[in-house]
C-alpha positions in Angstrom: -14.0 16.2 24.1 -10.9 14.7 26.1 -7.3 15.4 24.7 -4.5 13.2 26.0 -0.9 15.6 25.4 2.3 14.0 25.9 4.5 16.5 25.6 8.1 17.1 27.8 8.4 20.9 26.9 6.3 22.1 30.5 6.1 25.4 28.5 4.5 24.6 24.7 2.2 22.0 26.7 0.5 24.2 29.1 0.8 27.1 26.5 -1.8 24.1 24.1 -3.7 23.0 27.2 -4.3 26.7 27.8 -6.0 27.2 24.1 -7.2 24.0 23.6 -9.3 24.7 27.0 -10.6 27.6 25.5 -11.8 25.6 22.5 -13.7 23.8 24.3 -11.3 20.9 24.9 -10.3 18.6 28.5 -6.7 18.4 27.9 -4.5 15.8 30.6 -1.1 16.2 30.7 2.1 14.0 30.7 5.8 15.2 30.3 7.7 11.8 30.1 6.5 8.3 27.9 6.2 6.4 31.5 3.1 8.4 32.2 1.6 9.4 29.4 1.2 5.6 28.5 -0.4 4.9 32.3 -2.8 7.7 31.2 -3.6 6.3 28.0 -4.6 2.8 29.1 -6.3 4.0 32.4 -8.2 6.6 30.6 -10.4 7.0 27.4 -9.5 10.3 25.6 -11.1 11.0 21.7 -7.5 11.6 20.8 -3.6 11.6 21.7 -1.2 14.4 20.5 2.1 12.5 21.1 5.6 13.6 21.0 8.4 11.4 19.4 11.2 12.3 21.8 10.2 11.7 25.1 12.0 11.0 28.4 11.9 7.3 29.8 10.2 6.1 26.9 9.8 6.9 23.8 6.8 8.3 21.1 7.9 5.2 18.9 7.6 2.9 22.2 4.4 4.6 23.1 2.4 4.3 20.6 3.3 0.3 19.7 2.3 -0.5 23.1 -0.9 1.4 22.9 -2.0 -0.9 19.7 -0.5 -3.6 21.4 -3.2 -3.0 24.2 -6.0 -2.9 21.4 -6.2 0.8 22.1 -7.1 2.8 19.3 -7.6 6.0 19.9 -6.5 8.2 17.2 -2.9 9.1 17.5 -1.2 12.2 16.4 2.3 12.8 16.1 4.4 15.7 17.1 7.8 15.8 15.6 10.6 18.0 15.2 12.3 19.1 11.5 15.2 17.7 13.1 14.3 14.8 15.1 15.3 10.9 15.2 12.3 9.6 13.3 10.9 11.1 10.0 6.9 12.0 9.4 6.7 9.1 6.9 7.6 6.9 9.9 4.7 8.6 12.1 2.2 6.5 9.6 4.6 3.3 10.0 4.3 3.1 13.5 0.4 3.1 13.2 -0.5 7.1 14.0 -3.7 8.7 12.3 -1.9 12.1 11.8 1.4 13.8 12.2 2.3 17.7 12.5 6.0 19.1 12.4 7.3 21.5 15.2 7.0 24.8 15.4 3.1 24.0 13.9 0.2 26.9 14.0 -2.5 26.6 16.6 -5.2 27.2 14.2 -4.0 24.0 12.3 -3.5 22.2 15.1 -7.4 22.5 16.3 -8.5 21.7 12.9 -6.6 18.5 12.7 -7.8 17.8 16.1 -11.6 18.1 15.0 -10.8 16.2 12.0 -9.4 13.6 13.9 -12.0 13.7 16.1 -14.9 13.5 13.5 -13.5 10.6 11.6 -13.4 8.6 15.4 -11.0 5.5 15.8 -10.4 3.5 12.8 -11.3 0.4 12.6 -7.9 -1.6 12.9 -7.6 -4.7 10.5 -7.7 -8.1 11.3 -4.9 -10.5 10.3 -3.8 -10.8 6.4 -2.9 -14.2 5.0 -1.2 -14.9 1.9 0.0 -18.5 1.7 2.5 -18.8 4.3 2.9 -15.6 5.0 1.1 -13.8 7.8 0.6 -10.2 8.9 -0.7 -9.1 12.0 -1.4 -5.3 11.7 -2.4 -4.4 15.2 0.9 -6.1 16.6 3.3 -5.4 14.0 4.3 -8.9 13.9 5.1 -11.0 10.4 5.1 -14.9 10.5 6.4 -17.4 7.4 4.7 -20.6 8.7 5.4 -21.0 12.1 8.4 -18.8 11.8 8.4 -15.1 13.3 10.1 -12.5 11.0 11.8 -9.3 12.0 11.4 -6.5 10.1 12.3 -2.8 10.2 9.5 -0.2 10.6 9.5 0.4 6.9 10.2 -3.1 5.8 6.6 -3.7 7.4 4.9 -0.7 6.2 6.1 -2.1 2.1 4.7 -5.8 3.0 1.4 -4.4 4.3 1.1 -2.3 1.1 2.2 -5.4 -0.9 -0.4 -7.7 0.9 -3.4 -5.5 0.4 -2.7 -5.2 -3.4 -1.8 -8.9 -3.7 -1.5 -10.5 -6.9 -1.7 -6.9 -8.5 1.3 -5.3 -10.5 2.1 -2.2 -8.2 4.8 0.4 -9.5 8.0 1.9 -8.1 6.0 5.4 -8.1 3.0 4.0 -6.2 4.9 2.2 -3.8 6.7 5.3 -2.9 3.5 7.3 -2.8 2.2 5.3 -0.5 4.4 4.0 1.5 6.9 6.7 1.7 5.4 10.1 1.4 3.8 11.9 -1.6 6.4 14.5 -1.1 9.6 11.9 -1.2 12.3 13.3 -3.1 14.6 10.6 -3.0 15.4 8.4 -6.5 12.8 5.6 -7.1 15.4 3.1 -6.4 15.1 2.8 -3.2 12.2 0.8 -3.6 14.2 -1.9 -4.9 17.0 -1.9 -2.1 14.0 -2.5 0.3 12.1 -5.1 -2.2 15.5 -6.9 -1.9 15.8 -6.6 1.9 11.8 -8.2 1.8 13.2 -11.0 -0.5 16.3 -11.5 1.4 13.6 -12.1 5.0 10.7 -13.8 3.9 11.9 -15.9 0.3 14.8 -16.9 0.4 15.5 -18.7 4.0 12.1 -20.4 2.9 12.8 -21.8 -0.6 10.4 -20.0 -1.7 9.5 -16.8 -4.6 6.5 -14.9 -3.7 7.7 -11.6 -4.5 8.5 -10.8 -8.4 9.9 -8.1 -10.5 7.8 -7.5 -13.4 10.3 -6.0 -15.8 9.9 -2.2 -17.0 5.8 -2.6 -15.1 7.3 -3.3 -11.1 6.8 -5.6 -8.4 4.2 -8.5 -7.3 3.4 -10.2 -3.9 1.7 -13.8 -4.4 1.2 -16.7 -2.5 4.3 -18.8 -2.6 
């Protein structure tokens, strides 16, 4: 088994590669973004530990041009109590897995084999809802002909809204999914970010594809 680690601490790297090694593992290193995406793309590996801060570019950067590239080795993220990005944006930028520095060695092998053992997933295709289009693997959201920007977790709520299309879908589901099942924020959130949907893909379009359905909570349908 072949173990991609992008990693810019020298020291916790080669202190994994050492017990991974022993575990039977091939681990490859790469200390900067640069590299460690020139490894992934020349090389097949049956997974990728990733680190979100990284020199010359970025974990974040990383890992979208790896599914850009139709790569889709399983991903897993390595990110710091403290860092830029959050673990609920790991799964928004398309990894498999996510484990928060310092993290056990133990735990890290087991979610290694379990990544391992479940194999690359197979990535979806695109999702159509009257106008509106989703492209999954490229992160990339079309009205008609028109190309729509959206934040990381902008994209993650329409993909949840798109697969459960023309279903009722509360405030408490939306945040289990596509926030964390350990959010601790207030439930209104989801509407600040239902609004920011409505304000991108409705409104400049004439159109009203995504309801509030009072006191139940929200619907995508085709416009």
């Amino acid at each position: 088994m072949r173990i991609l680690m992008v990693e810019d601490e020298k020291a916790l790297a080669e202190t994994v590669r050492r017990g991974l090694k022993n575990e039977g593992f091939v681990v490859d290193l790469a200390h900067d973004g640069l590299s460690g995406l020139g490894a992934a793309i020349d090389n097949t590996y049956d997974a990728i530990l990733l680190d979100l801060m990284l020199p010359l570019k970025n974990g974040y950067d990383v890992l979208k041009e790896l599914r850009q590239h139709e790569i889709w080795t399983p991903v897993m993220m390595l990110t710091a109590k403290d860092g830029e990005y959050d673990q609920t944006d790991a799964f928004d930028l398309g990894a498999d897995d996510y484990l928060t520095k310092p993290f056990s060695f133990l735990v890290l092998v087991a979610r290694i084999r379990a990544l391992i053992r479940r194999g690359a997933p197979v990535r979806p295709v695109l999702l159509t809802l009257g106008s509106l289009t989703m492209d999954p693997a490229k992160r990339s959201v079309r009205r008609g002909e028109t190309t729509v920007s959206l934040t990381a977790r902008e994209f993650g709520l329409l993909e949840y809204l798109m697969r459960r299309h023309d279903q009722i879908v509360s405030k408490a589901e939306i945040l289990y999914n596509v926030w964390d099942p350990a959010f601790e924020g207030g439930d209104n959130v989801v509407e600040v970010y239902i609004g920011y949907l409505r304000r991108k893909l409705d409104l400049p379009f004439g159109v009203h594809s995504l309801t509030t359905v009072r006191g139940m909570g929200y619907m995508l349908s085709a416009d």
